[in-house]
SERO-4910 file (N, C-alpha, C, O; in steps of 0.05 Angstrom, whole numbers):
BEGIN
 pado doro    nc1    nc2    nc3   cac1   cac2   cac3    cc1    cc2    cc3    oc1    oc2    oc3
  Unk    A     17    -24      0      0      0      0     18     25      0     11     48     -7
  Unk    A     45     16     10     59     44     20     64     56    -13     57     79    -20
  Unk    A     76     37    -28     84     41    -51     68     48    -64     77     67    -76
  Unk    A     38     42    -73     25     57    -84     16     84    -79     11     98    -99
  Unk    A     14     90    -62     16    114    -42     39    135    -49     33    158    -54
  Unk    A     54    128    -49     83    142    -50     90    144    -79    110    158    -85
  Unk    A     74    130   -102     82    130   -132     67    160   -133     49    170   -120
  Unk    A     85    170   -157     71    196   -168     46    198   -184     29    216   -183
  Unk    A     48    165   -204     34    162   -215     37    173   -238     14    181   -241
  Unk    A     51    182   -262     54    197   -280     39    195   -306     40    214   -322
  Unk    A     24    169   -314     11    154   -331    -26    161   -318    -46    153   -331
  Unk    A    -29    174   -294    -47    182   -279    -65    167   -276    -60    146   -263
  Unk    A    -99    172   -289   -112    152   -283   -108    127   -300   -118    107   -290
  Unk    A    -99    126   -317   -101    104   -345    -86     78   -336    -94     55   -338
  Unk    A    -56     93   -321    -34     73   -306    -49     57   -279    -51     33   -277
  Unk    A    -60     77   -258    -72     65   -246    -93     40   -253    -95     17   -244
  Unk    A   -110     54   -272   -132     34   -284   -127      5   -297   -142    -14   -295
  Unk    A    -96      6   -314    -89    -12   -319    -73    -23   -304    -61    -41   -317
  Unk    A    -64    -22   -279    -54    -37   -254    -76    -55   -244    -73    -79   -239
  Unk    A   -101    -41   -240   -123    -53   -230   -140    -74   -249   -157    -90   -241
  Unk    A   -133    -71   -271   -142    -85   -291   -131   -111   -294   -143   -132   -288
  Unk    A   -107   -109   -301    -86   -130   -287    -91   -140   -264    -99   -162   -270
  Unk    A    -92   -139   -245   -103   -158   -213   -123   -168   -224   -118   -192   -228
  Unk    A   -150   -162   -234   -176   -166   -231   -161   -194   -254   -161   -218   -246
  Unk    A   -153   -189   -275   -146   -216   -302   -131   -239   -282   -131   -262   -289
  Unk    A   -119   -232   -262   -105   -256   -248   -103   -245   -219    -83   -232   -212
  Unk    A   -127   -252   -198   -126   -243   -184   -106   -257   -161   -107   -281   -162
  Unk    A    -87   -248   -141    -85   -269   -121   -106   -273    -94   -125   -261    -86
  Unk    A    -92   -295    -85   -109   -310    -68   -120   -298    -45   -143   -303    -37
  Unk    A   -101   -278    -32   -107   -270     -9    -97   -232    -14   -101   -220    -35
  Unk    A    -90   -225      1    -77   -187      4    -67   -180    -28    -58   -198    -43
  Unk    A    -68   -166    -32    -49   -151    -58    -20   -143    -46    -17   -126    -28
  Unk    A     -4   -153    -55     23   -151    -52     44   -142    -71     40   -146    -95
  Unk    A     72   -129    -64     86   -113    -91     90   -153   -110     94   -156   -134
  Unk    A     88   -172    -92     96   -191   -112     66   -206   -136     65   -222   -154
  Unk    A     56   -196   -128     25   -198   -138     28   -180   -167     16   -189   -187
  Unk    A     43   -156   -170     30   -139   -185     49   -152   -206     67   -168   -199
  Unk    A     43   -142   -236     49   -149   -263     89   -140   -262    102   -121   -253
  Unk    A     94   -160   -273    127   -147   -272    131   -119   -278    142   -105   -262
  Unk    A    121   -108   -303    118    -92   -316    119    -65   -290    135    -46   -287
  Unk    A     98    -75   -276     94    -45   -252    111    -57   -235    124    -39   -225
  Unk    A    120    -81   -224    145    -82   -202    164    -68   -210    172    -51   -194
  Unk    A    176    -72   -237    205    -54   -246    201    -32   -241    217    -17   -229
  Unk    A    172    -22   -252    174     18   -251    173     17   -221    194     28   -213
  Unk    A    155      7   -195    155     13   -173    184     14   -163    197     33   -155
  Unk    A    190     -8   -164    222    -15   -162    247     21   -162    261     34   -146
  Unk    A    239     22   -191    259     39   -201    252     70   -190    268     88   -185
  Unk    A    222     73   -188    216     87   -165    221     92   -137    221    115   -129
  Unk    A    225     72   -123    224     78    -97    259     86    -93    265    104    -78
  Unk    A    276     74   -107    310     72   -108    306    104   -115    312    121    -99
  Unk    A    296    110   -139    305    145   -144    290    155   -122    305    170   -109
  Unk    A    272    155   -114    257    174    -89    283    173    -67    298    191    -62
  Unk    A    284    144    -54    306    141    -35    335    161    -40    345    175    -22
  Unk    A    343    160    -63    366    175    -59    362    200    -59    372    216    -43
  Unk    A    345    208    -79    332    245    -77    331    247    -48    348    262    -39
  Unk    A    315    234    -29    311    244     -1    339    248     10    344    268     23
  Unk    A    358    227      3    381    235     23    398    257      9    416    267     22
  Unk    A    395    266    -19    407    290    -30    393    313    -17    406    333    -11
  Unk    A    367    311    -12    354    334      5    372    337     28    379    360     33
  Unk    A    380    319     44    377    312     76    414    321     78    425    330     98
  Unk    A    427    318     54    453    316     55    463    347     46    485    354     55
  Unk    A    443    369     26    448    393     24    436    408     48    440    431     54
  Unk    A    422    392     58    409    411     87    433    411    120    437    429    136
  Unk    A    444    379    116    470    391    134    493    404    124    508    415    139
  Unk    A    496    405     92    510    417     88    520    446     91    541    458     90
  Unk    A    492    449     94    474    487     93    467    493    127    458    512    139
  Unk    A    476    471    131    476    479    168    432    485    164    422    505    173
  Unk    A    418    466    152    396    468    149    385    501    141    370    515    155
  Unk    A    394    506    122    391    535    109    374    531     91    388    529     71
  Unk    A    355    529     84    331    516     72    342    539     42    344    525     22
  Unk    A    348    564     37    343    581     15    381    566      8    385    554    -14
  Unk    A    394    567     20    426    555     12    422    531      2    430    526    -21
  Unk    A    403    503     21    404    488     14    391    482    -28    400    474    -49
  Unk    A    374    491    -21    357    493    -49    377    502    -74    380    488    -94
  Unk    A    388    527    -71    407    532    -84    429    508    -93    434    503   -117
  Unk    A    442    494    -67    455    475    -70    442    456    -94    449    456   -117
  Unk    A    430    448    -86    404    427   -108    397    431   -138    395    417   -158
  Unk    A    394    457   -132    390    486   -149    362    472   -162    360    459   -183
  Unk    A    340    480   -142    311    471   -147    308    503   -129    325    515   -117
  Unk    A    278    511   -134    272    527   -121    266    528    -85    265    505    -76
  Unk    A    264    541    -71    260    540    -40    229    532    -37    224    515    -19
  Unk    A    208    541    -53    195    524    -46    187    499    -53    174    487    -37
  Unk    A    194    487    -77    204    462    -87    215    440    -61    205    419    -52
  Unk    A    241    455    -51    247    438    -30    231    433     -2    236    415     15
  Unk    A    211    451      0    189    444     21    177    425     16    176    405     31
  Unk    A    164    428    -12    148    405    -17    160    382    -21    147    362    -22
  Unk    A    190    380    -24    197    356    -22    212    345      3    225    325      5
  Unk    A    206    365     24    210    353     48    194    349     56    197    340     78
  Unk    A    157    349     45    135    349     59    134    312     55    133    292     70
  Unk    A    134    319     20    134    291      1    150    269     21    138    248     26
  Unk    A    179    275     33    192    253     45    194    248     75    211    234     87
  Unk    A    170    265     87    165    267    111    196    286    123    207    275    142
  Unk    A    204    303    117    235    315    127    224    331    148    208    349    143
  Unk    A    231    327    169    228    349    189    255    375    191    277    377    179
  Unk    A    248    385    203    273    406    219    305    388    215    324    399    205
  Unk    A    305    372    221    327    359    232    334    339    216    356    329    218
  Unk    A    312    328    192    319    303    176    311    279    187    315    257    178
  Unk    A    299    286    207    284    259    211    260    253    206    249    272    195
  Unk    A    241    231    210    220    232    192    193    232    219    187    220    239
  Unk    A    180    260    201    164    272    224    138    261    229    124    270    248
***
């Protein structure tokens, strides 16, 4: 669940629809699980969660760098300041880098 949750979804409703389409043609037995879903969406989930994971710690790694200077850090990144809110909101980042 976490993973679907956490996908951006960029294929929007259509990707979703055909995720769900897929289960329903071969359903499993019990819970929906990442090993349940079509290879096809394991790889992209997959290759998703690895780029999210390191983005967060490039966030987490220009923010000690910046002595947590949120307008330095961003710069560092060189994404906008409020960009990096939302992507500390996106990765749960608190004050401190830990997850709030």
């Amino acid at each position: 669940m976490n993973c679907l949750l956490q996908y951006d979804w960029p294929g929007n409703v259509r990707e979703l629809r055909n995720l769900v389409e897929a289960l329903f043609v071969d359903p499993p037995s019990g819970a929906v699980s990442l090993q349940n879903l079509p290879d096809s969406f394991r790889r992209i989930f997959s290759q998703y969660m690895e780029h999210t994971a390191g983005e967060r710690e490039r966030i987490i790694a220009a923010l000690h760098a910046t002595n947590w200077n949120k307008l330095r850090a961003a710069e560092l990144l060189q994404i906008s300041r409020m960009t990096l809110y939302r992507k500390m909101a996106k990765f749960d980042i608190d004050g401190r880098g830990k997850a709030a």
